[in-house]
VEXDREN-2710 file (C-alpha; in Angstrom, 1 decimal):
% VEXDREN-2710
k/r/px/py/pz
1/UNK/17.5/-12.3/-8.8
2/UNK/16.1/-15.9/-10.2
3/UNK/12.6/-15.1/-8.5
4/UNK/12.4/-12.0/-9.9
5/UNK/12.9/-12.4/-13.5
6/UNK/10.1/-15.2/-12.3
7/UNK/7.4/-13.0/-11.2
8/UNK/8.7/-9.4/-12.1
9/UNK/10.7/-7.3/-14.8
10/UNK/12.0/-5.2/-12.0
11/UNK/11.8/-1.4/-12.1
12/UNK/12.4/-0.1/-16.0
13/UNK/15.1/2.9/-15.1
14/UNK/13.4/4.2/-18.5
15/UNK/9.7/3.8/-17.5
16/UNK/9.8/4.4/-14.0
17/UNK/10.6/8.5/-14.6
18/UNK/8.3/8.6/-16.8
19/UNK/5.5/7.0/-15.3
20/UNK/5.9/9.6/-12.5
21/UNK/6.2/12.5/-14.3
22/UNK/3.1/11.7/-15.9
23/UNK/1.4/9.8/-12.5
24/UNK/2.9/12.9/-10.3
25/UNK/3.2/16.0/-12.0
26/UNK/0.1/15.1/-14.2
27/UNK/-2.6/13.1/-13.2
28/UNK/-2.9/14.1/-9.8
29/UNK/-2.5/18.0/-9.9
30/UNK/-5.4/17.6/-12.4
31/UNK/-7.7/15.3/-11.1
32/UNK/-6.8/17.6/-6.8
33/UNK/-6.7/20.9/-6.2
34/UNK/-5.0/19.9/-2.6
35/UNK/-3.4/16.9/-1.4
36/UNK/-2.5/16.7/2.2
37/UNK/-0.3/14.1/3.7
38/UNK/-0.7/13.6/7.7
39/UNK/1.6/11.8/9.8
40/UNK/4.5/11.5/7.4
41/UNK/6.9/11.2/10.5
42/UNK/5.4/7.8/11.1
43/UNK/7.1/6.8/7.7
44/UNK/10.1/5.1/8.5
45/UNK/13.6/6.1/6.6
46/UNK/14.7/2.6/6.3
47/UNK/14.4/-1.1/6.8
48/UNK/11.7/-3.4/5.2
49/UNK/8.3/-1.4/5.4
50/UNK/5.0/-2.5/4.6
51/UNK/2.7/0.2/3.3
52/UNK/-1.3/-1.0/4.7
53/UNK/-3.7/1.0/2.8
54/UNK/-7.0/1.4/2.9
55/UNK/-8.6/0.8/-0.5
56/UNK/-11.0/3.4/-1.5
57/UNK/-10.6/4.4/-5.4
58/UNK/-7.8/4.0/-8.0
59/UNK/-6.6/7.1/-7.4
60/UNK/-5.0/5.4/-3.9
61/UNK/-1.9/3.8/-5.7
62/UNK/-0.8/7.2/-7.5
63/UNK/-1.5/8.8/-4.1
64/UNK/0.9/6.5/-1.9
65/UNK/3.8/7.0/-4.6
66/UNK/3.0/10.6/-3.9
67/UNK/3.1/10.6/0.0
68/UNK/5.9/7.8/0.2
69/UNK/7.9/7.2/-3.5
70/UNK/11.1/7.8/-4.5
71/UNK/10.7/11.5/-4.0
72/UNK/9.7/11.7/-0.4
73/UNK/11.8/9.3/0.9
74/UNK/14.5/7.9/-1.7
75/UNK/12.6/4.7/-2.0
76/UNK/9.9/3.0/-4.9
77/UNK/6.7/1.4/-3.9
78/UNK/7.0/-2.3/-4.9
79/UNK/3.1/-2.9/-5.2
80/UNK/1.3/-6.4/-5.1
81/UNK/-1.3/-6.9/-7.1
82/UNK/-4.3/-8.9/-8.1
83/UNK/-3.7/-11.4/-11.0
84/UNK/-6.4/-9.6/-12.9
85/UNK/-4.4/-6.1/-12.9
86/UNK/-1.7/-7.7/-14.1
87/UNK/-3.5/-8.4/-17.8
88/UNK/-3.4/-6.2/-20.9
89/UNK/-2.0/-2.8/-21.5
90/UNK/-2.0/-1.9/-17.8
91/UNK/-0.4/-4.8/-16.6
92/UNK/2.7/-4.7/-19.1
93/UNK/3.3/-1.6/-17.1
94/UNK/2.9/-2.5/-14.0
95/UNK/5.5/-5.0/-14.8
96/UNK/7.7/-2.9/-15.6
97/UNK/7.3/-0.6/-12.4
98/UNK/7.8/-3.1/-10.0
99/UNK/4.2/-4.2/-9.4
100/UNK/3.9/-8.3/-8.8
101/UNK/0.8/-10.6/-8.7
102/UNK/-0.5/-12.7/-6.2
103/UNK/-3.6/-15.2/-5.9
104/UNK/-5.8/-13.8/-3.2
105/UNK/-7.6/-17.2/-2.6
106/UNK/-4.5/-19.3/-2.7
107/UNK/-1.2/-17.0/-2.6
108/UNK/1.7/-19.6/-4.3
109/UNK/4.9/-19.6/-2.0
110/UNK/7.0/-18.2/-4.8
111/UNK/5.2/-15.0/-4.4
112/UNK/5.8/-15.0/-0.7
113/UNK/9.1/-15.8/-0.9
114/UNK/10.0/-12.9/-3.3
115/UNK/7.7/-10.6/-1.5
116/UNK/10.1/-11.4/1.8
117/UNK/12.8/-10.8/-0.6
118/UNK/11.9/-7.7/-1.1
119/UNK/11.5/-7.0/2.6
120/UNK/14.8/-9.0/3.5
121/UNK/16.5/-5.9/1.2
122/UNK/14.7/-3.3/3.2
123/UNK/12.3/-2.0/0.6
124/UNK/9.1/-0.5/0.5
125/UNK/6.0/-3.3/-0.3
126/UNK/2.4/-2.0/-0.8
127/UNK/-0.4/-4.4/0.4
128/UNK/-3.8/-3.6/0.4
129/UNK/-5.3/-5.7/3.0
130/UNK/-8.6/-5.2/2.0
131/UNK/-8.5/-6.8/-0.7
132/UNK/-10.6/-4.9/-3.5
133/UNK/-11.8/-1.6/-3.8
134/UNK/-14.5/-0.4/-1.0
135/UNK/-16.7/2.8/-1.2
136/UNK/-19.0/2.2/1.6
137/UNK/-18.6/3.4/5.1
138/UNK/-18.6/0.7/8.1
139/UNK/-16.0/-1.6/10.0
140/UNK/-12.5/-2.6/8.0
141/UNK/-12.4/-6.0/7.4
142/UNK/-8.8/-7.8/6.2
143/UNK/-8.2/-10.3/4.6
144/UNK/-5.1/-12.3/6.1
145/UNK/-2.4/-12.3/3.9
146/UNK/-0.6/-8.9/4.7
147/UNK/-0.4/-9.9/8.5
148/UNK/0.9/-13.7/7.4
149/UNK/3.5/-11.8/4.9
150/UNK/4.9/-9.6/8.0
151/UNK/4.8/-13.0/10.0
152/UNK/6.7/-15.0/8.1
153/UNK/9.3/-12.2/7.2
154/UNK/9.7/-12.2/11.2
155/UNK/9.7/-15.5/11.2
156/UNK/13.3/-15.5/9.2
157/UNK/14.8/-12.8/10.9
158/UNK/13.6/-9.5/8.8
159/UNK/12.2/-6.5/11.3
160/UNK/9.4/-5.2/9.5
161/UNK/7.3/-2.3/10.2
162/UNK/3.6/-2.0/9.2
163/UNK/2.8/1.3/8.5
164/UNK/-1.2/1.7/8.4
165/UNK/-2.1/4.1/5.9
166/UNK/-5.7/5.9/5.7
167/UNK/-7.0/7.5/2.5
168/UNK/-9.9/9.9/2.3
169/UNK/-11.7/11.6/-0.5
170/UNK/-14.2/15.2/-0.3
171/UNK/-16.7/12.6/-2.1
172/UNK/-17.2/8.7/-2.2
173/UNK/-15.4/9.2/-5.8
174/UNK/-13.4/11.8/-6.4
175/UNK/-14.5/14.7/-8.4
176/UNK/-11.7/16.6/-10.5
177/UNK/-11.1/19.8/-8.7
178/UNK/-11.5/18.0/-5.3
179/UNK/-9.6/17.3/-2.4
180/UNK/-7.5/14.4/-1.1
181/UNK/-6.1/13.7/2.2
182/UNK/-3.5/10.5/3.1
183/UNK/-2.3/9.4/6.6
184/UNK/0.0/7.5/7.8
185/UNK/-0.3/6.2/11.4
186/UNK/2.1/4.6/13.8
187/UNK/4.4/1.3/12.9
188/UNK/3.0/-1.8/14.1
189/UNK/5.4/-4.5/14.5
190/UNK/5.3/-8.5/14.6
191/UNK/4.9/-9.5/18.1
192/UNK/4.9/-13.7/18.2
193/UNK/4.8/-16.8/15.4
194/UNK/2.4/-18.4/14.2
195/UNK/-1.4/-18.1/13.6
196/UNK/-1.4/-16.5/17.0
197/UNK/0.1/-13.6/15.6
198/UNK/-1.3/-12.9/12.3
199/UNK/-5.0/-13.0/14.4
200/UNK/-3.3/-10.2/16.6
201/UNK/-1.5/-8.2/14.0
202/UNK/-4.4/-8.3/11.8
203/UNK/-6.6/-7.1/14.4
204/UNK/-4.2/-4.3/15.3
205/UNK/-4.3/-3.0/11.6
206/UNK/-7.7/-3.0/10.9
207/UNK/-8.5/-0.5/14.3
208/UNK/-5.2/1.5/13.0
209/UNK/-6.0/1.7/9.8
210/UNK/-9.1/3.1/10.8
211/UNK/-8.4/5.4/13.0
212/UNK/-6.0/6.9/9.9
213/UNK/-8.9/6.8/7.9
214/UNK/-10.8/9.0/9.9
215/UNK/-8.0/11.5/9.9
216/UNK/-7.9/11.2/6.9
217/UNK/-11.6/12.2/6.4
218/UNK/-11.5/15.0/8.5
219/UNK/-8.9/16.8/7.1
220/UNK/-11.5/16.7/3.8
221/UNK/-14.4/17.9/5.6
222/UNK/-16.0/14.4/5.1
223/UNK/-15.4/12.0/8.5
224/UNK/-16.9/8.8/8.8
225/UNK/-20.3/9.1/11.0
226/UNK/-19.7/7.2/14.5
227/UNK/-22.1/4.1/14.4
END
């Protein structure tokens, strides 16, 4: 694929085991003593999904492989990524494990257009619509670019479901020994075009996304104090 070899090396079928074995059956069963994964049934089997997390440490995109990868449900994580994670050591990795990166302030349509590729061949894409990492407790806010994505894959005939996905932690940054708890909530589809839409969608997430997060919480022993 032309816009591929543009943007991304692909999926290494050398580093990708690897990078799990070591991601998987390393990191994480060091750094948690229990991982629990809540709503998996919302996870659809197939068709173009996009996976809306919330964004709370960097242990979130080794947990999402975890709860959603190739293991769980046959399928990679295709992960899009700042520009800035895509420099150095780390991001000659990420390169190679599918990861691709887009401009938050001014995405270039040659991202979007291979992100709907990837959609359009009914994989897995990883957004978070936060935008950076955030420790402190209060309302989600979202930046726009996950709900204009799944609008203008709609817009050309793709059916994609957003999957909003909440991530909690036993402390505001994980402690080795600790717990972790991820939840997926219910699809949200596209409903209309235009800027209509992405206002609606995007509004839909953030009270979803939410809602997972405090499940996700919970199940930690650390929910999010009602305002």
């Amino acid at each position: 694929m032309l816009r591929e070899r543009r943007i991304c090396a692909g999926i290494s079928p050398a580093l990708a085991p690897l990078a799990m074995l070591v991601t998987q059956d390393l990191a994480l069963p060091f750094q948690f003593r229990q991982i629990e994964v809540i709503g998996s049934e919302h996870l659809p089997s197939q068709g173009a999904v996009l996976l809306a997390p919330t964004h709370r440490a960097r242990w979130d995109a080794l947990l999402i492989p975890r709860a959603a990868g190739r293991r769980v449900s046959g399928r990679d994580c295709r992960f899009m990524v700042t520009r800035t994670e895509m420099q150095g050591v780390q991001g000659w990795f990420l390169h190679r494990l599918g990861c691709f990166p887009v401009d938050q302030g001014r995405p270039g349509t040659t991202t979007l257009r291979y992100a709907v590729d990837l959609l359009a061949a009914g994989q897995q894409l990883v957004v978070f619509p936060e935008g950076q990492i955030r420790r402190q407790d209060g309302p989600i806010r979202l930046h726009q670019g996950l709900a204009r994505l799944a609008v203008l894959a709609s817009s050309q005939g793709v059916a994609v479901q957003v999957v909003p996905v909440g991530i909690g932690y036993e402390q505001e940054r994980p402690h080795p020994r600790s717990r972790a708890a991820l939840c997926f909530g219910s699809v949200l589809g596209v409903e209309g075009q235009g800027r209509a839409a992405v206002k609606a969608l995007n509004e839909r997430l953030a009270v979803a996304m939410q809602a997972a997060e405090q499940a996700a919480r919970r199940a930690v022993g650390r929910p999010i104090d009602a305002p």
